[in-house]
N, C-alpha and C positions, 0 to 999 in steps of 0.2 A: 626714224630720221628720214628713211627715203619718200616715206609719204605723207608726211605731214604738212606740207605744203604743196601737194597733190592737185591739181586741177582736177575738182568732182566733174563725174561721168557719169552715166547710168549704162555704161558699155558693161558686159560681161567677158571675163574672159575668153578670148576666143570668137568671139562675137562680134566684130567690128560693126559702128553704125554709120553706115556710109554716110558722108559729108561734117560728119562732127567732128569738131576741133582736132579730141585726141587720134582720131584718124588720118585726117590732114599733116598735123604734126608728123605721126608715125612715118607717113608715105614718103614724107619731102626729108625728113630724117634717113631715114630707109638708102630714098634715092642719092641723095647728097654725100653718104656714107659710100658706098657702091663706085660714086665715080671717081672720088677721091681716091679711095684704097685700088682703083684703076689707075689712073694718074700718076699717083705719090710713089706708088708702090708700099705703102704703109699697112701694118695688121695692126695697131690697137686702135681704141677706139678713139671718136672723137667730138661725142658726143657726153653732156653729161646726161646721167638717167633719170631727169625730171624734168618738168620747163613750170614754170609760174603765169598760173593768168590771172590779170588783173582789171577793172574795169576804167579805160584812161578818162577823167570827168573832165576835163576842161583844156585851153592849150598851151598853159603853159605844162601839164602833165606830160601832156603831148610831144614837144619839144625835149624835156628835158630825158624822158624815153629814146626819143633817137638820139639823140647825144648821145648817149647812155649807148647802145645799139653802134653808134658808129664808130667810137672808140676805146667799144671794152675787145675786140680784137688786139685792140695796137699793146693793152697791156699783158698777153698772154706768154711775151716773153719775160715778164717778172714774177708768173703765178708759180707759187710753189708747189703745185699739181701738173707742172706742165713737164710732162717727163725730161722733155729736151731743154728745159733752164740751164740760160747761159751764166756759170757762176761769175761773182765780181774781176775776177784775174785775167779772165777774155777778154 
């Protein structure tokens, strides 16, 4: 399940190939993680352990991507993975 919709790589483990995607990914994951858990003071994570890449063909793909992008934050307080769900009674 974790990798089956895997962005392919020809990285090997331990072997990062500088400037390729899953490296990019990693670093700004990495860093973005780091400041936060600086900041918030929080220890789990807050990442999930995949990302999906896809090829965007045309603009309305495009658009509806950032959409997509701009307000799947605003629903993270209804995900039932979101440790801190605030139940209906709040």
């Amino acid at each position: 399940r974790g990798t089956a919709c895997r962005a392919p790589t020809t990285e090997k483990f331990g072997k990062p190939i500088a400037g390729s995607i899953p490296t990019i990914i990693r670093a700004y994951k990495a860093a973005v993680s780091k400041k936060i858990h600086e900041v918030y003071k929080i220890s789990h994570a807050i990442w999930q352990r995949n990302y999906y890449e896809r090829v965007v063909r045309n603009e309305k793909e495009l658009k509806a991507l950032r959409e997509y992008i701009r307000n799947n934050p605003i629903k993270w307080e209804l995900d039932p993975e979101n440790p801190h769900k605030k139940s209906k009674s709040e």
